[in-house]
Structure formats: C-alpha cells, structure tokens
MARVO-51952 format. One record per residue (C-alpha): residue number from 1; y, x, z. Coordinates in steps of 0.5 Angstrom, whole numbers, plus 500, padded with zeros to 3 digits. Last residue first. Layout:
BEGIN
+-----+-----+-----+-----+
!   i !  yy !  xx !  zz !
+-----+-----+-----+-----+
! NUM !   Y !   X !   Z !
...
+-----+-----+-----+-----+
***
This chain:
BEGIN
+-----+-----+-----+-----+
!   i !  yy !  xx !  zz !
+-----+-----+-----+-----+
! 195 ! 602 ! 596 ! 581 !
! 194 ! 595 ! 598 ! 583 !
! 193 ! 591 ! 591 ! 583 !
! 192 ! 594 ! 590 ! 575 !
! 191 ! 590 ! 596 ! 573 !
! 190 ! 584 ! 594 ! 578 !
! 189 ! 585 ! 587 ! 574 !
! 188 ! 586 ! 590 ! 567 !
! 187 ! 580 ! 595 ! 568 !
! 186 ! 575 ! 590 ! 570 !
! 185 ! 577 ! 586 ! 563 !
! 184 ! 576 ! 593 ! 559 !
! 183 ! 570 ! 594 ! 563 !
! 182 ! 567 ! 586 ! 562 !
! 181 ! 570 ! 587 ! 555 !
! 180 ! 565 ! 592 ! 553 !
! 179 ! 559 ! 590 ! 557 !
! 178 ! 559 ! 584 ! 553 !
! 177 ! 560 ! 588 ! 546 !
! 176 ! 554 ! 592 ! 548 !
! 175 ! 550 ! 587 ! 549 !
! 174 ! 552 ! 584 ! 542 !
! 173 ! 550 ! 592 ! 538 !
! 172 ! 543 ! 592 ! 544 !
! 171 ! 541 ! 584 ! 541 !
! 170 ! 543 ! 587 ! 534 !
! 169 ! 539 ! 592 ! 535 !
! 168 ! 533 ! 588 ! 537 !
! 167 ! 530 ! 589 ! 543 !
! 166 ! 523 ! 592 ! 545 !
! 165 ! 524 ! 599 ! 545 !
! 164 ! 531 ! 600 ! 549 !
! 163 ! 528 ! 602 ! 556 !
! 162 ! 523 ! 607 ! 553 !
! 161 ! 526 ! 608 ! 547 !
! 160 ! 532 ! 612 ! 550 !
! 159 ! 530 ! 619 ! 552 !
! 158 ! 526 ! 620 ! 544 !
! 157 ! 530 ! 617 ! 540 !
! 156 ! 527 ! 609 ! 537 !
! 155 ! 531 ! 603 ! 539 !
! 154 ! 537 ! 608 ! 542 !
! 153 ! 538 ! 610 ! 534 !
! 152 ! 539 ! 603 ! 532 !
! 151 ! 544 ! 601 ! 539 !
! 150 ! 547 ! 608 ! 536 !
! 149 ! 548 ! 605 ! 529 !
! 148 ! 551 ! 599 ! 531 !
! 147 ! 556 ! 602 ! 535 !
! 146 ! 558 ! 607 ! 530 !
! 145 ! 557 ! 615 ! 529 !
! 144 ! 562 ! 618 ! 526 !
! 143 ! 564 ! 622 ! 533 !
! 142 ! 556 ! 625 ! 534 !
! 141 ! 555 ! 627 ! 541 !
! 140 ! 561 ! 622 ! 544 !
! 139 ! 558 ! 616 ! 540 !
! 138 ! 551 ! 618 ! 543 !
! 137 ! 553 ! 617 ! 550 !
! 136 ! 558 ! 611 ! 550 !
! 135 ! 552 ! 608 ! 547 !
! 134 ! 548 ! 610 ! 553 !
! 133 ! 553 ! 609 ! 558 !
! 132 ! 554 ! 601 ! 555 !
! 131 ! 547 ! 599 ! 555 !
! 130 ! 546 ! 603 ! 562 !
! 129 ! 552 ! 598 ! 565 !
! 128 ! 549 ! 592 ! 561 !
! 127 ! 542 ! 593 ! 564 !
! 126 ! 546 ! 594 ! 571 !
! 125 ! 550 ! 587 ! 570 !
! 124 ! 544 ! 583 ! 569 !
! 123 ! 543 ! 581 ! 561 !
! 122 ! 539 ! 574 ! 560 !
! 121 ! 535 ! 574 ! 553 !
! 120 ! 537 ! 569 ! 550 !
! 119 ! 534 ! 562 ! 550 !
! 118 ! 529 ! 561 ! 545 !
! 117 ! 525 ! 563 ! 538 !
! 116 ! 519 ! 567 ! 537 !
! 115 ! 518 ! 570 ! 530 !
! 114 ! 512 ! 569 ! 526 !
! 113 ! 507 ! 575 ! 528 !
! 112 ! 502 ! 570 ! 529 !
! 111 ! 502 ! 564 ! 527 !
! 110 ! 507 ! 558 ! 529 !
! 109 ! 507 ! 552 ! 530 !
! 108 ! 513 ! 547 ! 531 !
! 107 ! 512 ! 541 ! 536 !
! 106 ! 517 ! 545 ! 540 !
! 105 ! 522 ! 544 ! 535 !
! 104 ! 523 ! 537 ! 536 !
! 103 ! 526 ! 534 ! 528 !
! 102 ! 520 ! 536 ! 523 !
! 101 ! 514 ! 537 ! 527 !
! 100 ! 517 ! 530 ! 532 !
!  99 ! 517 ! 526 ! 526 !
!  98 ! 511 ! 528 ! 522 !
!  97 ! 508 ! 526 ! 529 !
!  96 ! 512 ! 520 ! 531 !
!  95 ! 510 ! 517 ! 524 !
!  94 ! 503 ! 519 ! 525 !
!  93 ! 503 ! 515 ! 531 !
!  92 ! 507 ! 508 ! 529 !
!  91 ! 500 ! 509 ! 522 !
!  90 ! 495 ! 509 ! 527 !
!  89 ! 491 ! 503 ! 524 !
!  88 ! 492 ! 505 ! 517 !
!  87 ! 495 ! 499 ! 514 !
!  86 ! 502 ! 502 ! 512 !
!  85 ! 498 ! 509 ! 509 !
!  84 ! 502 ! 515 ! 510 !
!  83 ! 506 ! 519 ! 506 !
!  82 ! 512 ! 521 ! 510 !
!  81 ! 517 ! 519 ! 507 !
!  80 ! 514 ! 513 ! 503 !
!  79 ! 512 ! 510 ! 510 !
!  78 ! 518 ! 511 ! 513 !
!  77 ! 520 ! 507 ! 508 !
!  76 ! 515 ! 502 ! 508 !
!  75 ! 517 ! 502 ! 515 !
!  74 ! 524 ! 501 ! 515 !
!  73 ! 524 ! 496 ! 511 !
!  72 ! 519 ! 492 ! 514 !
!  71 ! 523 ! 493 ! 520 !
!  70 ! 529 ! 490 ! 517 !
!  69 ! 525 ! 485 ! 514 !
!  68 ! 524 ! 482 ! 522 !
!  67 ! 517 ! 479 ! 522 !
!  66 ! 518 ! 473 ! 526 !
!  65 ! 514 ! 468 ! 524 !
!  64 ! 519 ! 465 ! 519 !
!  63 ! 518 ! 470 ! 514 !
!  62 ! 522 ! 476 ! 510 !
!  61 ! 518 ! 478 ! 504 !
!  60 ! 516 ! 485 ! 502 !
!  59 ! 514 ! 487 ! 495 !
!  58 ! 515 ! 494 ! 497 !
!  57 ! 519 ! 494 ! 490 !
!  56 ! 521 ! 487 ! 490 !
!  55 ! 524 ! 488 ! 498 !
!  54 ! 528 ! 495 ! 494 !
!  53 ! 531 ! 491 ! 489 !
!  52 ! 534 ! 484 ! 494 !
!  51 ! 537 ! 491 ! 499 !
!  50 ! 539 ! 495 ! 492 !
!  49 ! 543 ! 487 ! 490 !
!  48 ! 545 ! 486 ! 498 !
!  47 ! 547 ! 494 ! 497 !
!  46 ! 551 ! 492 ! 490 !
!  45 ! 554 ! 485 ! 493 !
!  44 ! 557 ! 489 ! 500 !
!  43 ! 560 ! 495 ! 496 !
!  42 ! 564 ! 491 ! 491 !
!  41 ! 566 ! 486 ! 497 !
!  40 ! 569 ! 493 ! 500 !
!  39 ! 572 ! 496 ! 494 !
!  38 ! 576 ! 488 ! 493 !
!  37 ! 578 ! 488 ! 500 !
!  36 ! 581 ! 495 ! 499 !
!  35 ! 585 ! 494 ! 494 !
!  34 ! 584 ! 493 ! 486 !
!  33 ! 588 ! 494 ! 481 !
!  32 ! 592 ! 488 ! 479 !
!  31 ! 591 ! 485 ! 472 !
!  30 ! 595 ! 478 ! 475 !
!  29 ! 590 ! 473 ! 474 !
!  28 ! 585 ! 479 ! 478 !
!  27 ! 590 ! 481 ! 484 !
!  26 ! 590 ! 474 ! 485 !
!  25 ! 582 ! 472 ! 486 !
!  24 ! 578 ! 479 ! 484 !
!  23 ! 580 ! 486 ! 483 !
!  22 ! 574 ! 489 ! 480 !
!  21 ! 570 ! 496 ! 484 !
!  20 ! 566 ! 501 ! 478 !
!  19 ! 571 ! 506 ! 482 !
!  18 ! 566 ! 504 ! 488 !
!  17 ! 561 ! 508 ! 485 !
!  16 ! 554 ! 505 ! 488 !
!  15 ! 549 ! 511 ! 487 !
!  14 ! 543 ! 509 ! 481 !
!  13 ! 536 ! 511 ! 483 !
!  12 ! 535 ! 504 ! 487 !
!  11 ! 538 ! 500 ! 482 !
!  10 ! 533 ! 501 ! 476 !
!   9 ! 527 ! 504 ! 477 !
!   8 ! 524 ! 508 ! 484 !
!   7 ! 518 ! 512 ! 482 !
!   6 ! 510 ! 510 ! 484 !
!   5 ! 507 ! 516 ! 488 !
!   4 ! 510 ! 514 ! 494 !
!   3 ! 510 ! 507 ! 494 !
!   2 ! 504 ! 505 ! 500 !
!   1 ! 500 ! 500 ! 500 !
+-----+-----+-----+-----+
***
C-alpha cells in the first residue's frame, strides 16, 4: 500500500508561485494587480486542490468513524519517506526508529574507527598552564615556529608526546587560546591591583 515506487504526477510536482495570483472582486473590474488578499486565496485554493491530488494519489478518503485525514496524510507520508508498508502491524515502530536513527544522535551507530562524538573535553587550570609552557617553550626555540605547528609538534616530539599524544592538534591549538587569554585577563587584573 505504499507509493514509494509510484512518481507523484500533476500538481503534486509543481510548486505554488504566487505571481501566478489573479485579482478578484473589484480590483478584478478595474484590472488591479492583485493584493495581498488575493495572494493568499491563491495559495489557499491551490494547497486545497494539492491536498484534494494527494488523497486521489494515496487513495485516501475521509470518513465519518472517525478517522481524521490529516492522520491519514501523514501516515501515508510518513510511510512513502520511509518505505515502510501501511498495513505492517509495526508500522508506528518503525516509523519511530527511522526517525529517532535520522534525528537523535544517540540512536547512531558507529563501527570501529569511526569518530567519537560529545562533549569537549574538559581543561583544568593545571592541563591549560602546562599546555601554555610548552608551546611557549617550542616558540621560543624556533622564532618562525607558530602555534599551531607547536600543538602539531607537541603531539609527536619526543619529552612531550606522552602528555599531549592522545589529543588532537586543533583541540591542543584552542586550549592554547583559552589559556592564553586567562593569562592575559590574570595580567589585566594584578596590573589594575598594582595601581
């Protein structure tokens, strides 16, 4: 019962352009362009003549026991998107899946060797004052040396590896710029303190 193999014809393909909008009533006698009334009963009678296309294409049908049609809308489209049968018994289940795989990250897999994702790693005071002396340290041995070849270098060189190994040099490169203003800020307040 579902339509995913079946193309969408007709209106179903073709968007609404609301330059296609005619005036009506007066504005109409008087060749008016037309305003904004007009646009928006243009829009309303073309979505009601989509809406009227689409229940032919599901061939769905509104009824007096209750069936609301906009919940037959939506599952039929629900089930078109996801390929997924109207009348299998678990139909509201997979739904819930495809969507919860697609939208909540936490329902992802992942294989082995695929990147981790969450929260940043958390720096302590200490971690970001080591991190700080160390590229300091590298800079001042080699002048053309920038930060970010120094977080590089830290990951690998021999003395420094150890600590910094496991993190990635973009994450050693924005550590580094935290630490970095937290001196500077330390600086501006014992400087303002002096005075």
């Amino acid at each position: 019962m579902t339509s995913k193999k079946r193309p969408m014809t007709g209106r179903l393909l073709k968007p609404i352009h609301t330059d296609d909008a005619r005036a009506r009533g007066l504005r109409a006698s008087f060749a008016l362009d037309p305003d904004r009334s007009d646009i928006l009963a243009h829009v309303e009678e073309e979505l009601r003549a989509r809406w009227t296309e689409l229940d032919k294409f599901f061939g769905l049908k509104a009824d007096g026991n209750g069936v609301d049609i906009w919940q037959q809308r939506a599952k039929a489209l629900l089930a078109r998107q996801f390929n997924v049968d109207l009348r299998d018994p678990r139909f509201w289940g997979r739904i819930a899946t495809r969507l919860a795989l697609r939208h909540v990250p936490g329902f992802s897999l992942k294989g082995p060797g695929q990147k981790r994702h969450g929260a940043p790693r958390e720096w302590n005071d200490e971690q970001l004052c080591q991190l700080f002396a160390d590229v300091e340290f590298l800079k001042k041995q080699n002048a053309s040396m920038s930060v970010r070849a120094a977080c590089e270098a830290l990951r690998s060189r021999k003395g420094y590896a150890k600590r910094w190994g496991r993190y990635p040099s973009e994450a050693l490169r924005r550590a580094y710029v935290t630490a970095n203003k937290m001196r500077r800020q330390s600086l501006h307040f014992m400087h303002r303190d002096i005075r």
